[in-house]
DRENSEKOL-416753 format. One line per field, with one value per atom (N, C-alpha, C, O): z, y, x; residue in one letter; residue number from 0. Coordinates in nm, 2 decimals, always signed. Example, Ala and Ser with C-alpha at 12.3 -4.5 7.8 and 13.67 -1.06 7.14 Angstrom:
zz = [+0.78,+0.78,+0.78,+0.85,+0.71,+0.71,+0.79,+0.80]
yy = [-0.57,-0.45,-0.33,-0.33,-0.22,-0.11,+0.00,+0.11]
xx = [+1.32,+1.23,+1.32,+1.42,+1.28,+1.37,+1.29,+1.34]
resn = [A,A,A,A,S,S,S,S]
resi = [0,0,0,0,1,1,1,1]
***
This chain:
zz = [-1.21,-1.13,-1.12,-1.07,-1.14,-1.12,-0.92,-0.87,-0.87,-0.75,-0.69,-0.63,-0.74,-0.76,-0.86,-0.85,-0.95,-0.97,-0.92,-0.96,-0.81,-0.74,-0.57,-0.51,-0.54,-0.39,-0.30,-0.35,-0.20,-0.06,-0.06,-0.08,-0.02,-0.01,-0.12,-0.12,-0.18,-0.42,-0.37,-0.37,-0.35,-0.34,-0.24,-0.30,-0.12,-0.01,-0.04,+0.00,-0.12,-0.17,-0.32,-0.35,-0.38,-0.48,-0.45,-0.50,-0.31,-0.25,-0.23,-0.29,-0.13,-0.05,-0.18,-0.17,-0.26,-0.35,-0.41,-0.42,-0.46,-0.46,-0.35,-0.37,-0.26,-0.17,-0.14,-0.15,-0.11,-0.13,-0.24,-0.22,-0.36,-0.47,-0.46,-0.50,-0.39,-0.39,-0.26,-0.30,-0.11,-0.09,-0.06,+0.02,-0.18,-0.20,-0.26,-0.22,-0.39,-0.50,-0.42,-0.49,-0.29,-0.19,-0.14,-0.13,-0.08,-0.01,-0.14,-0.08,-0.22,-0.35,-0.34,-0.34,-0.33,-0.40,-0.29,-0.33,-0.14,-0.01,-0.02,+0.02,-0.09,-0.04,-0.17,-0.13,-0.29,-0.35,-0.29,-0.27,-0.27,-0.20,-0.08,-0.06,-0.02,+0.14,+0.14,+0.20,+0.04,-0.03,-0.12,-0.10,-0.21,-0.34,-0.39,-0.47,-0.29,-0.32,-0.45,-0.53,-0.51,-0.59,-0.61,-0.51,-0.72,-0.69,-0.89,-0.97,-0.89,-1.01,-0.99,-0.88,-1.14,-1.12,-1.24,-1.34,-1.20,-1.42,-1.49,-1.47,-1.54,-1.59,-1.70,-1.81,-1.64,-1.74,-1.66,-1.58,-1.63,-1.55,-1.42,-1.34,-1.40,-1.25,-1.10,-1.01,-1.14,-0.99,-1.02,-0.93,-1.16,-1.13,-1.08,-0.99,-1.15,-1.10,-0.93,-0.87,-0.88,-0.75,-0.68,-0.56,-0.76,-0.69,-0.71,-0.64,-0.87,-0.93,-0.85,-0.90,-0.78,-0.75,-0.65,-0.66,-0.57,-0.54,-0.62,-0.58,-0.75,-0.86,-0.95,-1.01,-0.96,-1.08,-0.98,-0.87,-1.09,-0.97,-1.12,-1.10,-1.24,-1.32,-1.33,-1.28,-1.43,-1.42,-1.59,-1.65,-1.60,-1.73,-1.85,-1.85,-1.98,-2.10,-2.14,-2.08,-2.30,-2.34,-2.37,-2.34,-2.44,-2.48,-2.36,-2.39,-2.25,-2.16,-2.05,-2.00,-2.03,-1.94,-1.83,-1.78,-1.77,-1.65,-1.66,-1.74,-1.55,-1.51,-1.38,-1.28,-1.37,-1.24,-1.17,-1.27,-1.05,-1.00,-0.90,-0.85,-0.84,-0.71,-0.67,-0.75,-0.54,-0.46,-0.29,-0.25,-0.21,-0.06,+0.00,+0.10,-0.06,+0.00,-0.02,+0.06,-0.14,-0.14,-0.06,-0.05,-0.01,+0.11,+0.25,+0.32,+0.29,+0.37,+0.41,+0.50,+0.28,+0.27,+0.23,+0.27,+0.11,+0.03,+0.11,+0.13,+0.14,+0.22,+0.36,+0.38,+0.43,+0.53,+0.46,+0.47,+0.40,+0.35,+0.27,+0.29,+0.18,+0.13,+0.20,+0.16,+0.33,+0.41,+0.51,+0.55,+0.53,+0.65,+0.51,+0.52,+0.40,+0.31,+0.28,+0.26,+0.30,+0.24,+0.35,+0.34,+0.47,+0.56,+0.63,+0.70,+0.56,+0.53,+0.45,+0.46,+0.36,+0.21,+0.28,+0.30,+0.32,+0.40,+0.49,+0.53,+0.56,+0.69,+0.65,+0.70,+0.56,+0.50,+0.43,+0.45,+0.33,+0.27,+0.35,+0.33,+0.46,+0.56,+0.62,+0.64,+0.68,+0.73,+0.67,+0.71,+0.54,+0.43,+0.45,+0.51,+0.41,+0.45,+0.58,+0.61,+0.62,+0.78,+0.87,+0.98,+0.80,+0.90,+0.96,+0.93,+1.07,+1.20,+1.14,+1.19,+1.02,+0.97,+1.08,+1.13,+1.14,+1.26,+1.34,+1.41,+1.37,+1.54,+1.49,+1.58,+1.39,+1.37,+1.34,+1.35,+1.33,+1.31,+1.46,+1.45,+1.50,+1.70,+1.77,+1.87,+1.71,+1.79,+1.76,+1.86,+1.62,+1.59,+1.64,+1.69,+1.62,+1.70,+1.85,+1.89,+1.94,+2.07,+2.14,+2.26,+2.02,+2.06,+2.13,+2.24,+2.02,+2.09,+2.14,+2.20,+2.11,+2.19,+2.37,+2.46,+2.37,+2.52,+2.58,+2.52,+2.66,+2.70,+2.78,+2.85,+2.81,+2.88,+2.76,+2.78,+2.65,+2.57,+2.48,+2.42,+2.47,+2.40,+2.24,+2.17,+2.18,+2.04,+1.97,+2.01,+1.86,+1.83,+1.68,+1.65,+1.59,+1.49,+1.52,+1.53,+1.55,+1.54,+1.42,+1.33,+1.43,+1.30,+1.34,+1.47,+1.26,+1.31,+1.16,+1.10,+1.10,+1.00,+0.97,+0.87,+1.11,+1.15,+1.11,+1.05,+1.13,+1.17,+1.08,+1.04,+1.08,+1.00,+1.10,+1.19,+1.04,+1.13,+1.21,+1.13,+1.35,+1.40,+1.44,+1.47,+1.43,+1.51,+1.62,+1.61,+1.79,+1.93,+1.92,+1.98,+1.86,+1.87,+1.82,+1.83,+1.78,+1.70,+1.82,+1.82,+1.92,+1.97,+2.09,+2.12,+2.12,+2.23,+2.18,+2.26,+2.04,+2.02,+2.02,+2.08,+1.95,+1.98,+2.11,+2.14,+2.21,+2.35,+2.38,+2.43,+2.35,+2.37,+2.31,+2.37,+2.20,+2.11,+2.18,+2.19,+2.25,+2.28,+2.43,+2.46,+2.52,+2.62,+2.60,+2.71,+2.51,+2.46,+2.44,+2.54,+2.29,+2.26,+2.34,+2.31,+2.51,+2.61,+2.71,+2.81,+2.69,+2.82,+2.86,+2.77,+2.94,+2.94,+2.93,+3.00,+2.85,+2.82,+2.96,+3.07,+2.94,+3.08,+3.13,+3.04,+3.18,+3.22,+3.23,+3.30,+3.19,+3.20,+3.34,+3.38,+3.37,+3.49,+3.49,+3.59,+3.36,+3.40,+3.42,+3.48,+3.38,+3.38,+3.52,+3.54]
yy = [+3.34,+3.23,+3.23,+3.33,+3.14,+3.10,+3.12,+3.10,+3.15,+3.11,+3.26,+3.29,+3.35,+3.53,+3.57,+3.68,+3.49,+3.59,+3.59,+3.66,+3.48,+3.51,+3.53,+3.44,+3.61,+3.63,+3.53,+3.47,+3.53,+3.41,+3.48,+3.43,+3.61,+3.67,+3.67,+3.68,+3.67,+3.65,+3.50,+3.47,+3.40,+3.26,+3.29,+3.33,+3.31,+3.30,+3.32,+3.25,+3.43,+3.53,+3.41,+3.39,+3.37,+3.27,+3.15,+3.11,+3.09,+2.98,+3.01,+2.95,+3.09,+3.16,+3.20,+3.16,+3.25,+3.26,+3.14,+3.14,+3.06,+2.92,+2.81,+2.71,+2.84,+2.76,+2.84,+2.78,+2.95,+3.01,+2.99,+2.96,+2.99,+2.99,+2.82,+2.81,+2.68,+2.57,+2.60,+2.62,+2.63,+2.63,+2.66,+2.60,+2.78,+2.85,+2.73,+2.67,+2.65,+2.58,+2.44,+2.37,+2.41,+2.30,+2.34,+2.26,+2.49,+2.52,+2.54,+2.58,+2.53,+2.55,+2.37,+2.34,+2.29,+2.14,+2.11,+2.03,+2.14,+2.14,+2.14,+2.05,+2.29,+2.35,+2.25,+2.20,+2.21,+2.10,+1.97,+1.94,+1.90,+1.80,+1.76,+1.65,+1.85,+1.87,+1.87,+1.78,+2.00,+2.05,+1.95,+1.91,+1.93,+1.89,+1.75,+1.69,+1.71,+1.52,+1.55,+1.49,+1.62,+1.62,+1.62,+1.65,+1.58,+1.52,+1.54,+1.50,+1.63,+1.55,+1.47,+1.43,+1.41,+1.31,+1.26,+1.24,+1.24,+1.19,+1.06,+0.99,+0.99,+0.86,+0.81,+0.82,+0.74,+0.67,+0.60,+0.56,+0.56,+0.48,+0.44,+0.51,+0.36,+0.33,+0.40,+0.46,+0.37,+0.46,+0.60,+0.64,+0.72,+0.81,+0.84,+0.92,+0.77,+0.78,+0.81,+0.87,+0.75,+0.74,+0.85,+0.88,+0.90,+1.01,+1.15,+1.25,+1.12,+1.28,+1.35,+1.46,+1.32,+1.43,+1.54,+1.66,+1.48,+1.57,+1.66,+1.76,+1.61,+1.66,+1.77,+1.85,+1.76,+1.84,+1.94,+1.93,+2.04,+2.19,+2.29,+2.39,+2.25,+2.32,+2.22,+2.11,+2.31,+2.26,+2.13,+2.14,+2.06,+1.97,+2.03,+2.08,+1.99,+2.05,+1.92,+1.82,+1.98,+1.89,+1.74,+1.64,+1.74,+1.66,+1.60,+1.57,+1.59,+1.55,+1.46,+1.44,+1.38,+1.29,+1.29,+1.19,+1.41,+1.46,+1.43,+1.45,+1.38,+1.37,+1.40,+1.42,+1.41,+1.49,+1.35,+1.29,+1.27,+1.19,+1.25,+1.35,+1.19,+1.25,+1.11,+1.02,+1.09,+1.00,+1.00,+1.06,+0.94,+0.96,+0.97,+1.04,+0.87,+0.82,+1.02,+1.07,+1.07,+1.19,+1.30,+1.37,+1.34,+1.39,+1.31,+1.40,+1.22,+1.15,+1.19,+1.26,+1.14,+1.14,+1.23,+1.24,+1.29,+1.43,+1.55,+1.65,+1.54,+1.68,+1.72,+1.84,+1.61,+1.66,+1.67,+1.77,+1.60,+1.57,+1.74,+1.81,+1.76,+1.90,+1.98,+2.07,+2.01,+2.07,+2.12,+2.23,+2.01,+1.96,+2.08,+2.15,+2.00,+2.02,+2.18,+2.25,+2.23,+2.38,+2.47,+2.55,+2.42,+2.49,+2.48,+2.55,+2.34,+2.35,+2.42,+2.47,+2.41,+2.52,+2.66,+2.70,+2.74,+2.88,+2.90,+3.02,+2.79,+2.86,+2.87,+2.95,+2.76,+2.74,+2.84,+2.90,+2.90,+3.04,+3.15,+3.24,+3.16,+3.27,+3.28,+3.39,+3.17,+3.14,+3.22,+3.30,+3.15,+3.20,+3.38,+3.44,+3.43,+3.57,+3.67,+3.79,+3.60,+3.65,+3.68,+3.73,+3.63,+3.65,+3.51,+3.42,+3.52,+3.41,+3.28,+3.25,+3.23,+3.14,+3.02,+3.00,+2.94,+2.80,+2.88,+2.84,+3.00,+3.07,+3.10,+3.10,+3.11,+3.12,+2.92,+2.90,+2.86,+2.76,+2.68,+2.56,+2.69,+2.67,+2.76,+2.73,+2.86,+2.94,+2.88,+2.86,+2.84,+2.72,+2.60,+2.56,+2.54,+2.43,+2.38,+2.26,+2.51,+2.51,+2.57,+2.60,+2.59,+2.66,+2.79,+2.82,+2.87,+3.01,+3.07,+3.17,+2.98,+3.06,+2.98,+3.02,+2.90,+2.84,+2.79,+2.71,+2.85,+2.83,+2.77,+2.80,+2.62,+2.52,+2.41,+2.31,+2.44,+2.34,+2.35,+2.45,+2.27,+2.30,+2.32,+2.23,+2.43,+2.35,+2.28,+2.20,+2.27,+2.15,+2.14,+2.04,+2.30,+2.32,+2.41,+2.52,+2.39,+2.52,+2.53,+2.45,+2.71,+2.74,+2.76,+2.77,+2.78,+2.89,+2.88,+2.77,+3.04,+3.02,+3.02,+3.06,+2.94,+2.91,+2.75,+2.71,+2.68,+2.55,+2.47,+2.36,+2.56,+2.51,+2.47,+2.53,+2.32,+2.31,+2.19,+2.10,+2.15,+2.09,+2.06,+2.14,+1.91,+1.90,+1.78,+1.66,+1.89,+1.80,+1.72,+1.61,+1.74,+1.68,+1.53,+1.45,+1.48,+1.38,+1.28,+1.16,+1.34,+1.29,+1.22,+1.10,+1.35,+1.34,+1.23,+1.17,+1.23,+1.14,+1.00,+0.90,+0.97,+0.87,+0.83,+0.72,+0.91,+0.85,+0.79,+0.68,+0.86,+0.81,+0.69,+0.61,+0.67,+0.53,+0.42,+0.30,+0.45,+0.34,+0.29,+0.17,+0.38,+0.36,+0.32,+0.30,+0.31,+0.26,+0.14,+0.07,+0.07,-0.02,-0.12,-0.24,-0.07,-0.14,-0.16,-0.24,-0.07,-0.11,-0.27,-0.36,-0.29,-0.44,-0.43,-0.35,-0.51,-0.50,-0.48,-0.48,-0.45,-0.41,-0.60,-0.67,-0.62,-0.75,-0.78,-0.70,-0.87,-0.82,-0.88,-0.99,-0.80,-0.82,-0.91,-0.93,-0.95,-1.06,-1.19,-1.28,-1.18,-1.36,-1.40,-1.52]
xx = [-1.52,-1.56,-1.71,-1.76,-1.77,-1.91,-1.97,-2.08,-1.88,-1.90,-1.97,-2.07,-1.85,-1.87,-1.98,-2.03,-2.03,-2.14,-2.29,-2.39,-2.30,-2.46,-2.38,-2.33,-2.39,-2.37,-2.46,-2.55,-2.44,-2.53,-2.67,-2.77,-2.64,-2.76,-2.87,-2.99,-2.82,-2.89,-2.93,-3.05,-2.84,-2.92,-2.98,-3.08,-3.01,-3.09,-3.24,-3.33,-3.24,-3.39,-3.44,-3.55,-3.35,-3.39,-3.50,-3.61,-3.37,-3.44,-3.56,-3.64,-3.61,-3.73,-3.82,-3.93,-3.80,-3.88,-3.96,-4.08,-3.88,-3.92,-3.98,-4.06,-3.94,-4.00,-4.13,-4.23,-4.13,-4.31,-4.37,-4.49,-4.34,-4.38,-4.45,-4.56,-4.38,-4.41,-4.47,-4.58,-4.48,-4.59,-4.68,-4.75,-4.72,-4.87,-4.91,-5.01,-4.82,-4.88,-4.95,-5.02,-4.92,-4.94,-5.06,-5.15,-5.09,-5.14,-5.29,-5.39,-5.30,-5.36,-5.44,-5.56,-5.33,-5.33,-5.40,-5.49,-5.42,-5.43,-5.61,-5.69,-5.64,-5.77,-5.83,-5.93,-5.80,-5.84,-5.89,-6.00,-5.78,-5.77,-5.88,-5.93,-5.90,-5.93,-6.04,-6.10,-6.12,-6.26,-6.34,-6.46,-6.25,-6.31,-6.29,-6.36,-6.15,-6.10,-6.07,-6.14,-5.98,-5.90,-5.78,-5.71,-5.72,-5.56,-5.57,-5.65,-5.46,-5.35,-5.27,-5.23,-5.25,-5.13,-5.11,-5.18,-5.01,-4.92,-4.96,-4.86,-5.04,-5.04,-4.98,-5.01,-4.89,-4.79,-4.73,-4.81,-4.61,-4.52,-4.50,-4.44,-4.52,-4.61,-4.56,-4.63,-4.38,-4.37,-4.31,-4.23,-4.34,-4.37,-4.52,-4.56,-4.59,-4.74,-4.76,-4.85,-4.67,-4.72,-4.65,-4.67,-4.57,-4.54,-4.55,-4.54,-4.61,-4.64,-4.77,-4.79,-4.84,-4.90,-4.82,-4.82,-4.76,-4.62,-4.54,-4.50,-4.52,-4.48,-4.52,-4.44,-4.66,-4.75,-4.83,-4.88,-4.81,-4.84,-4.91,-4.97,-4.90,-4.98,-5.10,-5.11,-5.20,-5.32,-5.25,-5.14,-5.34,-5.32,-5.40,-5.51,-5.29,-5.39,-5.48,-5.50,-5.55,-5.60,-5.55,-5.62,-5.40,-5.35,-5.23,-5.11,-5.30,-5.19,-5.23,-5.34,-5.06,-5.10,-5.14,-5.19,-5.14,-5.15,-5.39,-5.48,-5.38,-5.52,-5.58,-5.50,-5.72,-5.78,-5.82,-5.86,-5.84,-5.85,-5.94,-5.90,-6.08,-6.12,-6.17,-6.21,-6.14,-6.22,-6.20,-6.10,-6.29,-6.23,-6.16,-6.14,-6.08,-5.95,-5.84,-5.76,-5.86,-5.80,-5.82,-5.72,-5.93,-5.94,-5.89,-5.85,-5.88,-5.78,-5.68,-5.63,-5.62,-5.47,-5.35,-5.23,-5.42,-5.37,-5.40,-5.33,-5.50,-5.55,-5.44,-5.40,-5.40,-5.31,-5.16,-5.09,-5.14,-5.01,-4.94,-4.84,-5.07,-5.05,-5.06,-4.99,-5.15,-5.12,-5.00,-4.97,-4.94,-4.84,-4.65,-4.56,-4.73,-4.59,-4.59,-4.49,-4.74,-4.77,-4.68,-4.59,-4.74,-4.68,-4.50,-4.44,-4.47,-4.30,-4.24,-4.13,-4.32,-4.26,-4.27,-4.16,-4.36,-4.35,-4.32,-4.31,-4.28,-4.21,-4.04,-3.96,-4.03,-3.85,-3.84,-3.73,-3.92,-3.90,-3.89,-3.80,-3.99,-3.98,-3.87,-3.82,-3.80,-3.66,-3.55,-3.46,-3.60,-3.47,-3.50,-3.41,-3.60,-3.61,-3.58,-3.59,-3.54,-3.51,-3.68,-3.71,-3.74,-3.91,-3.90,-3.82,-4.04,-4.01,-4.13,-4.24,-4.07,-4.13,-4.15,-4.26,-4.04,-4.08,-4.12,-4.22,-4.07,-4.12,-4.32,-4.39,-4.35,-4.45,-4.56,-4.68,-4.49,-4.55,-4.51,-4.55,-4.49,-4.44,-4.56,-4.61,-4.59,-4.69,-4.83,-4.89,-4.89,-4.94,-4.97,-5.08,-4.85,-4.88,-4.86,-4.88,-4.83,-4.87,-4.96,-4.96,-5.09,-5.16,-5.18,-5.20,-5.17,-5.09,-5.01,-5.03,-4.86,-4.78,-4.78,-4.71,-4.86,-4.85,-4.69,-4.62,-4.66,-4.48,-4.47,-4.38,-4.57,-4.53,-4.48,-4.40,-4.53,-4.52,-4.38,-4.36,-4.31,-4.18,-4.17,-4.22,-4.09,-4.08,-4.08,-4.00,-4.14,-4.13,-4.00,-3.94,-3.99,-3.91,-3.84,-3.89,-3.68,-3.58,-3.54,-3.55,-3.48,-3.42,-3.32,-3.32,-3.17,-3.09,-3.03,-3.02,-2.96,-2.91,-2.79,-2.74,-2.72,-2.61,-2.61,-2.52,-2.68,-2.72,-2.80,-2.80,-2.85,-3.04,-3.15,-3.19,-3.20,-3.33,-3.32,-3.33,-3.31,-3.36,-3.50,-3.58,-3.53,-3.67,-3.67,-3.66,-3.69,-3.66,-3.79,-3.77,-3.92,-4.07,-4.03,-4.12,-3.91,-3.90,-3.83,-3.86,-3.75,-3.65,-3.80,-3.82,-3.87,-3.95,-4.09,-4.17,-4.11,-4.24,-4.16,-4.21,-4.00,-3.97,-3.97,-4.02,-3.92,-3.97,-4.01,-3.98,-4.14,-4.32,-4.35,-4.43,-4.30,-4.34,-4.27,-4.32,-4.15,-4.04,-4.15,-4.16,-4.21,-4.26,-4.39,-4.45,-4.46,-4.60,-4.56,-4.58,-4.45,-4.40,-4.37,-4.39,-4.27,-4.26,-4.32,-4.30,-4.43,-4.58,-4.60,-4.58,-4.62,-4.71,-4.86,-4.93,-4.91,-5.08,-5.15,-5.09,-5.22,-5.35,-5.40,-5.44,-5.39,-5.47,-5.63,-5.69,-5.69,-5.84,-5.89,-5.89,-5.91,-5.99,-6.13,-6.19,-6.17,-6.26,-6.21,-6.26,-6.12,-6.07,-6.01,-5.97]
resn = [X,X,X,X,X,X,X,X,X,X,X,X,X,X,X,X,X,X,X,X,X,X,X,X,X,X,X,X,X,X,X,X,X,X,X,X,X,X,X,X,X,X,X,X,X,X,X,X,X,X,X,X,X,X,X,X,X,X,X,X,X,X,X,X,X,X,X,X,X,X,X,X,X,X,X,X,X,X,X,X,X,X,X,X,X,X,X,X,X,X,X,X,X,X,X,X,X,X,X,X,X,X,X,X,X,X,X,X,X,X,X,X,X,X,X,X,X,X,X,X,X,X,X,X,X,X,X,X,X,X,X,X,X,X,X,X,X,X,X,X,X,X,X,X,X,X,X,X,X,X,X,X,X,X,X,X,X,X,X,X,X,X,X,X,X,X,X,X,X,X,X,X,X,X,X,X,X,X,X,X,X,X,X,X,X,X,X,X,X,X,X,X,X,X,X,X,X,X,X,X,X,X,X,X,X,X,X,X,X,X,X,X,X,X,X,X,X,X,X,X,X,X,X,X,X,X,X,X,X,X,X,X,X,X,X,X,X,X,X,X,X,X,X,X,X,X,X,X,X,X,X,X,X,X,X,X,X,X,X,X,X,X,X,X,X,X,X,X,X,X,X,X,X,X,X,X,X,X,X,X,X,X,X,X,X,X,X,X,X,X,X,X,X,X,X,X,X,X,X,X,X,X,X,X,X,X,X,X,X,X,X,X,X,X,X,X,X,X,X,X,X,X,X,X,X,X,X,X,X,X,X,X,X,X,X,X,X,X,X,X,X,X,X,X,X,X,X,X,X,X,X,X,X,X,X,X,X,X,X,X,X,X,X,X,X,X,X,X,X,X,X,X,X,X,X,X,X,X,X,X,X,X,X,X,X,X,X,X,X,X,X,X,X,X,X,X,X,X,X,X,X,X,X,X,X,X,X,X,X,X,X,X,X,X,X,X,X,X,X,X,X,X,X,X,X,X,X,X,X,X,X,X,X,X,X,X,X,X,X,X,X,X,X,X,X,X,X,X,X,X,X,X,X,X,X,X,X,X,X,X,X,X,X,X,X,X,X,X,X,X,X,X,X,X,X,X,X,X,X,X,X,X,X,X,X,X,X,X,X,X,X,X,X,X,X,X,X,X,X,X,X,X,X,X,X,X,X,X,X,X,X,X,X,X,X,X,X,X,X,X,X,X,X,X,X,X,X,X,X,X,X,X,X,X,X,X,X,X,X,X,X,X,X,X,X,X,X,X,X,X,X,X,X,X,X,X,X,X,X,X,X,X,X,X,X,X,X,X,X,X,X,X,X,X,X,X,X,X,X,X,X,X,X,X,X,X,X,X,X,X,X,X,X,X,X,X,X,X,X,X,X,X,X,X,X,X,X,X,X,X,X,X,X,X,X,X,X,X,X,X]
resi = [0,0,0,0,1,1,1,1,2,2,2,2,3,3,3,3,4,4,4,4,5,5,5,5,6,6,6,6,7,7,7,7,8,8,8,8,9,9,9,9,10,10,10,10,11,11,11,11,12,12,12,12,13,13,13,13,14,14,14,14,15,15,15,15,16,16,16,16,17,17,17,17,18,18,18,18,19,19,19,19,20,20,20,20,21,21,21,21,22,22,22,22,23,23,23,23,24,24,24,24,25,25,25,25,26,26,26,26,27,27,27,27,28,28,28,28,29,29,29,29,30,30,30,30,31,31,31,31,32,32,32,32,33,33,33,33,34,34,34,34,35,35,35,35,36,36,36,36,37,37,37,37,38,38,38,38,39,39,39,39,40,40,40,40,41,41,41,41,42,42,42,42,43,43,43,43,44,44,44,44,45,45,45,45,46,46,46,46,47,47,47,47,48,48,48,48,49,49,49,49,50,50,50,50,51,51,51,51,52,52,52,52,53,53,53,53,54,54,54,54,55,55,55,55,56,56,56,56,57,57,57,57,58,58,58,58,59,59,59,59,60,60,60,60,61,61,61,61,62,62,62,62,63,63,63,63,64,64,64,64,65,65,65,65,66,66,66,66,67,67,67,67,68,68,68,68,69,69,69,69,70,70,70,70,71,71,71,71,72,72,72,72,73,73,73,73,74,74,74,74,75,75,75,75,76,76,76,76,77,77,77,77,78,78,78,78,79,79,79,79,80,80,80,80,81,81,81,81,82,82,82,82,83,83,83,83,84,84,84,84,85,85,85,85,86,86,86,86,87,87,87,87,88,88,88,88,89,89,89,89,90,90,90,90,91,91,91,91,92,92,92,92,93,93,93,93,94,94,94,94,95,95,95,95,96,96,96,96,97,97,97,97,98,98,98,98,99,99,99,99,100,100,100,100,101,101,101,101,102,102,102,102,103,103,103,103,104,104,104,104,105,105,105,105,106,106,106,106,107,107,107,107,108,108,108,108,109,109,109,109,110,110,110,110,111,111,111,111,112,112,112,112,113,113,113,113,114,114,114,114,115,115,115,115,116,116,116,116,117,117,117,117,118,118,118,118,119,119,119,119,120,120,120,120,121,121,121,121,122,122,122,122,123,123,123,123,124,124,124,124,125,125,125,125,126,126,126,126,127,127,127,127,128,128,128,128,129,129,129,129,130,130,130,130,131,131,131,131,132,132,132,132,133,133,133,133,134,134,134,134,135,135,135,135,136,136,136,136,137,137,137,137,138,138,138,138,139,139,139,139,140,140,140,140,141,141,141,141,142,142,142,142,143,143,143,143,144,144,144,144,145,145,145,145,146,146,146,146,147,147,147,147,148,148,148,148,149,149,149,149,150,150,150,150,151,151,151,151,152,152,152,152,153,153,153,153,154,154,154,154]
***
């Protein structure tokens, strides 16, 4: 049976390998992006185009579609995005590893470990991952959204 020859624990260490493996290669696309306003990306078919730089993680040869793109707008936009993804890709591998991948990106993003502030990423590898930051920014949006304008006090 196909099922018996890779054990859970064999896929767990697979996964995690690969997901580090993608997000050093982010964290790589990241310090490009961020630094230098650089972006690969595939030219040829319009809506892979728009998605391959997500996609392309080796460098391009001579004879390939693959091209280097730099302009402002790529530090903008790519620079967080590869960031935000680098640090999904390693904390989901660390997870998979049994190390404190979200517990370590919660210490991050509460600024040290501050324990007024709530998590924002659970793990469990019972479960997987919840995220409460989503429940609580919807909140926030629904109560901005329903504000009434400020009135101007000149008129």
């Amino acid at each position: 049976m196909p099922s018996e020859l890779i054990s859970q624990e064999t896929l767990n260490i697979v996964i995690a390998v690969i997901c580090i493996a993608l997000g050093l290669s982010f964290g790589y696309k990241c310090i490009l992006a961020t630094f230098r306003g650089k972006v690969a990306y595939w030219q040829g078919f319009l809506p892979f185009t728009i998605i391959s730089p997500f996609l392309v993680h080796l460098p391009p040869g001579k004879r390939s579609m693959i091209k280097v793109g730099s302009s402002w707008w790529v530090h903008v936009i790519f620079g967080p995005v590869f960031f935000l993804l680098c640090l999904g890709f390693l904390a989901a591998g660390a997870d998979r590893l049994g190390l404190p991948g979200s517990t370590s990106i919660n210490w991050i993003m509460t600024a040290g470990g501050n324990p007024r502030i709530p998590a924002a990423i659970r793990y469990s590898s019972k479960y997987g991952y919840s995220f409460p930051f989503v429940e609580r920014l919807s909140k926030a949006m629904m109560r901005l959204i329903e504000a009434k304008p400020f009135k101007d006090s000149i008129l």
